[in-house]
C-alpha positions in Angstrom: 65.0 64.5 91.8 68.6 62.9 91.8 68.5 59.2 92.4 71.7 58.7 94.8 74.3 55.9 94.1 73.7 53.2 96.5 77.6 51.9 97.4 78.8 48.3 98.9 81.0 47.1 100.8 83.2 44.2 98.9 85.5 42.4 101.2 86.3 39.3 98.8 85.4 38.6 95.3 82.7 36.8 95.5 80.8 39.3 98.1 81.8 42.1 95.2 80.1 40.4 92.5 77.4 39.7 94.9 76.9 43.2 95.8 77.1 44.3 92.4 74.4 42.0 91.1 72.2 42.3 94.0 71.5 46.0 92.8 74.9 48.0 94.1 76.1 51.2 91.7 79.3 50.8 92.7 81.9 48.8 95.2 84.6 49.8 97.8 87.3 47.6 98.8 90.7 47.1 100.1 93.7 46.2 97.9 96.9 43.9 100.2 97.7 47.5 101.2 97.2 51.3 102.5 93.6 50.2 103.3 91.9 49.9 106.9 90.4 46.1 107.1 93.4 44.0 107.4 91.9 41.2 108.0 88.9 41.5 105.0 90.0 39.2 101.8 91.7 42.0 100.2 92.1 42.0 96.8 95.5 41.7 94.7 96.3 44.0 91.6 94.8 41.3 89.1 91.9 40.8 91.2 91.3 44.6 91.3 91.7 44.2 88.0 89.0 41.4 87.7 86.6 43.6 89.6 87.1 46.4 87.7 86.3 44.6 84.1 83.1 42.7 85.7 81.7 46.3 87.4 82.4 48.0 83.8 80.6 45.5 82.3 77.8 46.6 84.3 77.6 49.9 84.0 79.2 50.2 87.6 82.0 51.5 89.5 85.1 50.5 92.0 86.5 53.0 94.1 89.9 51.5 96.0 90.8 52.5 100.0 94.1 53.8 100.6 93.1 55.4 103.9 95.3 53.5 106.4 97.6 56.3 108.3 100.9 55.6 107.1 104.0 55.8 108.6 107.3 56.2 106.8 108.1 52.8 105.9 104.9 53.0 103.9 105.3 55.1 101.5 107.9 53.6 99.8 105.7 50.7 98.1 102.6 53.9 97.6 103.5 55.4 94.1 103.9 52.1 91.9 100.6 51.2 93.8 98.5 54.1 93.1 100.1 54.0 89.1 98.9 50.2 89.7 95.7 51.2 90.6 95.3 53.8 87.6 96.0 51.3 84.8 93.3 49.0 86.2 91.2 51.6 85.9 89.6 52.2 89.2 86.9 54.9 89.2 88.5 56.6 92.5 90.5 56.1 95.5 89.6 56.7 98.8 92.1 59.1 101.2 92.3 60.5 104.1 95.7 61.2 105.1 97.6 64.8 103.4 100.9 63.0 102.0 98.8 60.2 100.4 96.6 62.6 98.9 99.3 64.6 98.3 100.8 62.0 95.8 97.9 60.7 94.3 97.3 64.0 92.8 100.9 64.2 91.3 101.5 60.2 90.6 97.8 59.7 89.4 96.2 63.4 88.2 93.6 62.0 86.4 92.3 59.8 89.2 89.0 61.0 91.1 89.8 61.3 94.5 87.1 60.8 97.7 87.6 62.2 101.2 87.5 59.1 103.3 85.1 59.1 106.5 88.7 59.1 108.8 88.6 62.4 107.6 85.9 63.3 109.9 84.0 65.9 107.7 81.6 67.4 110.1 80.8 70.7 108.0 80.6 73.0 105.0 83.8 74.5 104.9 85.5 71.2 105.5 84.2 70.4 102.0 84.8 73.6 100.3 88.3 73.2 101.7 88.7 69.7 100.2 86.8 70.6 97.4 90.3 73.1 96.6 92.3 70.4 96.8 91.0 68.2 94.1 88.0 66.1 95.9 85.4 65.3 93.4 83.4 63.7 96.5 83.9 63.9 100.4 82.8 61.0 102.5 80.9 62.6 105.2 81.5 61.7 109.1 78.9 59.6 110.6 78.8 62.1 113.4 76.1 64.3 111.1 72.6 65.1 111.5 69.8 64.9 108.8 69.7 68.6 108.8 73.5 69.3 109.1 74.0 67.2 105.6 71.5 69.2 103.9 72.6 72.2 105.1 76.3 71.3 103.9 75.1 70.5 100.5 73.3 73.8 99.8 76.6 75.5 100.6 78.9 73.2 98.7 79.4 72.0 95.1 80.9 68.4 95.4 79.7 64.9 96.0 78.7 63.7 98.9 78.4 60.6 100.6 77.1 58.5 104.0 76.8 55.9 105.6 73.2 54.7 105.7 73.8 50.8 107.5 76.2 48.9 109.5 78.3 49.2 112.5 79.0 52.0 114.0 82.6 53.3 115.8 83.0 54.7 119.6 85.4 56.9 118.1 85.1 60.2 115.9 84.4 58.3 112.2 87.1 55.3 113.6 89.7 57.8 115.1 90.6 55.0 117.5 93.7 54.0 119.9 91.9 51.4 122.2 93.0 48.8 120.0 96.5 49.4 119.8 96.9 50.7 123.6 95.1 47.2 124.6 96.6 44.3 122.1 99.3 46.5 119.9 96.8 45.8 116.6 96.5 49.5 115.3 92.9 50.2 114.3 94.4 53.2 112.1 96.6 51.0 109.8 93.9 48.6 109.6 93.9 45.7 112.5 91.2 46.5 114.8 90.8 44.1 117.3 87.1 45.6 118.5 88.2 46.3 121.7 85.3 48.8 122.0 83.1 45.9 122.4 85.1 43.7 125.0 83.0 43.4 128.6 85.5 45.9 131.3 84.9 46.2 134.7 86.4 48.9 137.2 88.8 49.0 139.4 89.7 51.4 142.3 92.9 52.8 143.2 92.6 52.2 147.2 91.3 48.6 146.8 93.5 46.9 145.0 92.2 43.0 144.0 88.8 44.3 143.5 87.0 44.7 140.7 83.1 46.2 140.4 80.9 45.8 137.5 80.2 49.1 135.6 76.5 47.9 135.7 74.3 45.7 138.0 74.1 42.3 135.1 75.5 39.0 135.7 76.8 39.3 132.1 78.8 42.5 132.5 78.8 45.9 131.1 79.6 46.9 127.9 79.6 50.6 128.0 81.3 51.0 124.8 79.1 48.7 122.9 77.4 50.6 119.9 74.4 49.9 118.3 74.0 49.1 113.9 72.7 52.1 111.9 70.3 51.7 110.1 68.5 55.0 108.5 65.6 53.0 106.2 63.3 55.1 107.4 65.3 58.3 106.4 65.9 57.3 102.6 63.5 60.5 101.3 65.2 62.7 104.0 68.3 61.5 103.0 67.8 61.8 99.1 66.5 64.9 99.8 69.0 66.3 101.5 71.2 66.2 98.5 73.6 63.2 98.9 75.0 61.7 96.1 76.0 57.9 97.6 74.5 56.0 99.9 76.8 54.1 101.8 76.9 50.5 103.7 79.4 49.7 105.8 80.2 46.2 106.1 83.5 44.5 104.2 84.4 41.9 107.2 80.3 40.9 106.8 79.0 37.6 105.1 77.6 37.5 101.9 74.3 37.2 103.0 74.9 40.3 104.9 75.3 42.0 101.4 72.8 40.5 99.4 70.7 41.2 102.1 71.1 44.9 103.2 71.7 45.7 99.5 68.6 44.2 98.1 66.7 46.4 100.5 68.2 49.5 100.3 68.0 48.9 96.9 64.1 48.6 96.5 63.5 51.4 98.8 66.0 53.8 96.7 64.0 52.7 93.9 60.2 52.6 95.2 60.9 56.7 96.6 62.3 57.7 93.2 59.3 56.2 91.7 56.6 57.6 94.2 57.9 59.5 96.4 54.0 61.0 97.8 53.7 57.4 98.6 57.0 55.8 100.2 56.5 53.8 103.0 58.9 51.1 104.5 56.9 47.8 104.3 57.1 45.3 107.2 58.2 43.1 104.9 61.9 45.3 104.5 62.1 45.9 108.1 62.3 41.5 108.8 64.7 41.0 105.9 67.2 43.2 108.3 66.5 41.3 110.9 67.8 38.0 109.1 71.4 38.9 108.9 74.2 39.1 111.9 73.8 42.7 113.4 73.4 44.2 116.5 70.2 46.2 117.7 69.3 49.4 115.5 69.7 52.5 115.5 69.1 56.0 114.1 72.8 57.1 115.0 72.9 61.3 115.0 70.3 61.1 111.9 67.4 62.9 114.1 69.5 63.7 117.3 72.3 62.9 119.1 72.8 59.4 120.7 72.2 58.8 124.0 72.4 55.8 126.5 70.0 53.9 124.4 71.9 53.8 121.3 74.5 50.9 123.1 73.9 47.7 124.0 74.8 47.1 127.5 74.5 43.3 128.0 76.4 41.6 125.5 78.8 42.1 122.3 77.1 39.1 120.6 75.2 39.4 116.8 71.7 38.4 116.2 69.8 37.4 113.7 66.6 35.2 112.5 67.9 33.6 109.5 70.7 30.9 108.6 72.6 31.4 105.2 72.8 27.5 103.9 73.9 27.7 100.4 73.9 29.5 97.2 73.0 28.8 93.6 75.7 28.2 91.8 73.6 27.1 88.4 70.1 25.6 87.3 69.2 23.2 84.3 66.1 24.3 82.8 65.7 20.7 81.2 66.2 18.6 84.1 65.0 21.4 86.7 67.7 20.8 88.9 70.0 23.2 90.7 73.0 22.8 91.7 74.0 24.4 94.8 77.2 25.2 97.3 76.5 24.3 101.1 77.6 27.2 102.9 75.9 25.5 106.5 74.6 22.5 107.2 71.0 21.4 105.7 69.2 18.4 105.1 67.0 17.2 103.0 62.9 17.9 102.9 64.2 21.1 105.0 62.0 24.3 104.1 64.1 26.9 103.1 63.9 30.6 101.9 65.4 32.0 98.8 66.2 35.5 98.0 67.0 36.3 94.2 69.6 38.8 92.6 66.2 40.7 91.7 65.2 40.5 95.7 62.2 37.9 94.8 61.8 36.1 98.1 59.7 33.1 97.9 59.7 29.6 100.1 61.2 26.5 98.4 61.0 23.0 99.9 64.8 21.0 99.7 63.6 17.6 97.5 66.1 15.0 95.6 69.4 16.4 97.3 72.3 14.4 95.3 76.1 14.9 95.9 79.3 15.6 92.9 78.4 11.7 92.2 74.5 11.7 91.5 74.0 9.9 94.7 71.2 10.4 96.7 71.8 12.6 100.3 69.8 12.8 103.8 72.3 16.3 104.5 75.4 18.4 103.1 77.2 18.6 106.2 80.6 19.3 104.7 81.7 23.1 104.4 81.0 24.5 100.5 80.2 21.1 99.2 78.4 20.8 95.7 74.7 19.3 95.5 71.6 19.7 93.2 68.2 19.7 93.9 64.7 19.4 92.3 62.8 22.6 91.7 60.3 23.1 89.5 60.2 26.6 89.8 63.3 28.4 87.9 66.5 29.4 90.6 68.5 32.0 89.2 72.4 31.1 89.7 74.2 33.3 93.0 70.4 33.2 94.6 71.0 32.9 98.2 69.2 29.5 100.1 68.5 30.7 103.9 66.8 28.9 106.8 64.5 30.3 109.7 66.7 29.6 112.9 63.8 29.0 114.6 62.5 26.0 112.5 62.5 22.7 113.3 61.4 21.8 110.0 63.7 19.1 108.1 
C-alpha cells in the first residue's frame, strides 16, 4: 500500500516550519509574485531559499505557486523568477495557465511541474493530456467524487493530488469573478475579497427601494456561503483510491490552524498505513478539528454531490472551541522553565492545553509566569510578549499553549 504525501499550506515562515515539524511531507506557498493569495505573507527569494534548506534538511519538499492568471505586463518579471526559483532548488512549481507552463518548461526543463487545482481537472483524459505536456503530478479539482479519483488513477500514470481540508470555493476549483465585478480585487491574480460569503438580499425590478431577504432570518441569507471540507473519515478511501498527496488548504489560516489539522491528518495517515483492518477515527481527532477557526463540515462531492446542506445559511462567521495563547519558544531542563511567546492574552494559574510537534496533547496548569526581566506577572496582555513558566513536566520548543474558550478558569 502506498502511504500518500500529506501536503501544507505555508503562508509565512513560521507557519512553514510549523507545518513541516508538526508531521507535513512537504509545503506550498506563495513567492511576492505569480501566486493566488496576495494577501498571505509571501515569501521573498531568500526566504524561499530559507525554506527550501530547512525542508531538505528534513527529508521534505517545497513546491512554489505560480498559478495567478497573468496578463501581459506579467510576464515580463516571470523568466528570471522561475530561473530564481530553480537555483533555490524548489522541488516543483505549481501552474495552471498554458504560457506560464509554457516557459517553465523551456526556462526551467529540469523543474517538476504540478497542474494547479485552477486547472479544474475533472477526468482521465485531462491528466493523460497534461501528463504529454510534462506534468509529473496534476492537482485534482475539488469538484471529484471518491469514485471518479480512483477511476482516474487506474487509467492514468502520474501523480495525483487533493484536497482533503479547508475552505471550500462557490466557483469551479476558484474560477471566480464576484470579487472583481463587486470591489475590482481579482480573485484570479490573487486578491479575493470573499465576496462569496458577504450577506445579499434581492431586489425587484418593478419595486424599486425595496429589498427582500433571500431567506426568512433576522441575520440574512448567505446563499453562497460554503461549508469546510473535511474528508477524515475518507483517508482509507482516499489512499485507496491511488492518490499520491494529500492536500490542506489553508495559507491565509493561523498557525494553530496548521499544527492543528496537520497533526491529525497526520496520525490518521499513519494509524491506516499501520492497520488498516482496524482504522477508526477516534473522538478524540474529530474535537481537535473543532478547536481551530472553521466553518461547519463537510463531505464536499467525496460521496455525492452537495446539496443545500453543504452551506451555511445564517452567518459567514468562524467557529471554534479553543483559543491559541502562546507557543514554546524554548525550555531549560535545569531550571524547568519555559519560555514562551503570548500570542493572546492569558493569565496566570490559567489551565491551559498543549499540543506537541509529536501531537502529544496533555493539560498543563500556567504557575510562576515572569516577564523579559525575571519579574513576577498576574497576565501577558501585550501581543507576542516573552515570558517563562514553571513546568515540571518537559515542553518541547514550537509546542502550541491553547485555552478552552469556554473556561473560566484563571
Amino acid at each position: 500500500m502506498q502511504k500518500p504525501e500529506l501536503l501544507a499550506p505555508a503562508g509565512s515562515m513560521e507557519k512553514c516550519k510549523i507545518a513541516l515539524l508538526y508531521g507535513a511531507d512537504a509545503v506550498y506557498l506563495g513567492g511576492k509574485n505569480f501566486g493566488l493569495r496576495a494577501f498571505a505573507g509571501n515569501f521573498s527569494l531568500e526566504e524561499i531559499e530559507e525554506v527550501v534548506a530547512f525542508a531538505h534538511g528534513l527529508g521534505k519538499k517545497v513546491y512554489v505557486t505560480v498559478n495567478i492568471f497573468p496578463h501581459n505586463d506579467d510576464l515580463a518579471a516571470l523568466p528570471q523568477y522561475l530561473k530564481d526559483l530553480s537555483v533555490a532548488k524548489v522541488d516543483a512549481l505549481l501552474i495552471y495557465d498554458f504560457g506560464v507552463w509554457s516557459m517553465a518548461r523551456k526556462i526551467v526543463p529540469n523543474m517538476h511541474l504540478h497542474v494547479s487545482t485552477q486547472a479544474n481537472t475533472c477526468n482521465w483524459a485531462a491528466v493523460n493530456a497534461w501528463q504529454e505536456l510534462g506534468a509529473q503530478r496534476v492537482v485534482l479539482a475539488r469538484e471529484l467524487s471518491l469514485k471518479e479519483i480512483q477511476e482516474i488513477n487506474e487509467k492514468c500514470n502520474v501523480e495525483l493530488e487533493a484536497f482533503v481540508h479547508g475552505a471550500m470555493c462557490i466557483s469551479y476549483s476558484g474560477r471566480c469573478l464576484l470579487s472583481s465585478y463587486f470591489t475590482g480585487r481579482d480573485g484570479n491574480r490573487g486578491a479575493c475579497a470573499q465576496v462569496c460569503r458577504w450577506e445579499f438580499q434581492l431586489k425587484e425590478k418593478n419595486r424599486p427601494g425595496e429589498t427582500f431577504d433571500i431567506a426568512e432570518d433576522e441575520r440574512g441569507s448567505y446563499v453562497l456561503n460554503s461549508k469546510d471540507l473535511c474528508l477524515i473519515d475518507y483517508i482509507p478511501e482516499l489512499i485507496n483510491s491511488g492518490i499520491d498527496s494529500l492536500k490542506i488548504e489553508g495559507r491565509m489560516k493561523s498557525v494553530h490552524y496548521v499544527a492543528t489539522v496537520v497533526s491529525v491528518y497526520r496520525k490518521a495517515i499513519d494509524s491506516y498505513i499501520a492497520d488498516p483492518e482496524h482504522y477508526c477515527v477516534p473522538d478524540a481527532w474529530r474535537v481537535e478539528l473543532e478547536k481551530i477557526s472553521h466553518r461547519p463540515y463537510t463531505t464536499g462531492f467525496a460521496t455525492k454531490k452537495p446539496d443545500s446542506d453543504s452551506q451555511v445559511y445564517t452567518t459567514s462567521s468562524y467557529e471554534q472551541t479553543h483559543d491559541f495563547v502562546g507557543i514554546v519558544r524554548s525550555y531549560d531542563e535545569k531550571t524547568k522553565r519555559a519560555l514562551i511567546e503570548q500570542r493572546n492574552n492569558i493569565a496566570d494559574g490559567s489551565t491551559i492545553e498543549v499540543l506537541t510537534p509529536k501531537g502529544e496533547i496533555f493539560s498543563l496548569q500556567l504557575n510562576d509566569m515572569r516577564n523579559a526581566d525575571n519579574e513576577k506577572i498576574a497576565v501577558a496582555p501585550h501581543p507576542q510578549m516573552l515570558f517563562s513558566i514553571f513546568s515540571e513536566r518537559v515542553l518541547p520548543e514550537h509546542s502550541l499553549l491553547r485555552k478552552d474558550m469556554k473556561s473560566n478558569v484563571q
